[in-house]
N, C-alpha and C positions, 0 to 999 in steps of 0.2 A: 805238621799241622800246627796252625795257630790257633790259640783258645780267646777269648776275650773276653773277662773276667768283672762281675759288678761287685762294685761297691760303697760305702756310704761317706758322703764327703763329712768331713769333721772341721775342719776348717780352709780358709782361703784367703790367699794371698798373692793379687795379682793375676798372673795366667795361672798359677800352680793352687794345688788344693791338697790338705792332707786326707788321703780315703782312708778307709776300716775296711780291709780285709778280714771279716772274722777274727778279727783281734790283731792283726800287722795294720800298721802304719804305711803307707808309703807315700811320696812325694807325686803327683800325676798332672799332667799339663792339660789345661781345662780349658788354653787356648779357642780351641774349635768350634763349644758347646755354652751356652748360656744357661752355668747348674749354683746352686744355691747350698749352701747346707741342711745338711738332713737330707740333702735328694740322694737317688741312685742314680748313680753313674755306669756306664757298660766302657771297661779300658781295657785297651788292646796297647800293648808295647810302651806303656808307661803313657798312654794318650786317653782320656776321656773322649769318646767317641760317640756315647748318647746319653742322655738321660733318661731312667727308666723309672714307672709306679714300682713301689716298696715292695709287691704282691710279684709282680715278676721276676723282680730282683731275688726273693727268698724262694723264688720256684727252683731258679737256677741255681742257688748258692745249695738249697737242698739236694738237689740233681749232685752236684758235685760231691756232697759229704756222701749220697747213697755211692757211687762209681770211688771214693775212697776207702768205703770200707769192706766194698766186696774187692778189694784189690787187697787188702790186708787180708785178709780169708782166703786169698790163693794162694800166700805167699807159703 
């Protein structure tokens, strides 16, 4: 299963944009989407594949922190 993961762009250069993962940096190709900084971004496989409001983005980033920490509590 594939996840595809938001995040918030920090800067931009050309097709590429540095996003915020929660505090990772990564390189993402923004190719596809017409995103700006400070927007959310939704990337799948190192591609920026939509742009999202902030409120959806920390739904899902939430989501994710709860399903990380009950995975630590079963471990």
């Amino acid at each position: 299963m594939c996840v595809a993961l938001p995040g918030r762009i920090v800067s931009i250069d050309g097709d590429t944009a540095k996003v915020d993962f929660s505090g990772n940096t990564v390189n993402v190709n923004i190719g596809i989407i017409d995103a700006k900084v400070d927007q959310y971004v939704l990337v799948h496989a190192g591609v920026a594949i939509e742009v999202m409001d902030k409120e959806k983005a920390q739904d899902i980033i939430d989501l994710f922190a709860e399903i990380e920490e009950m995975e630590h509590g079963y471990q």
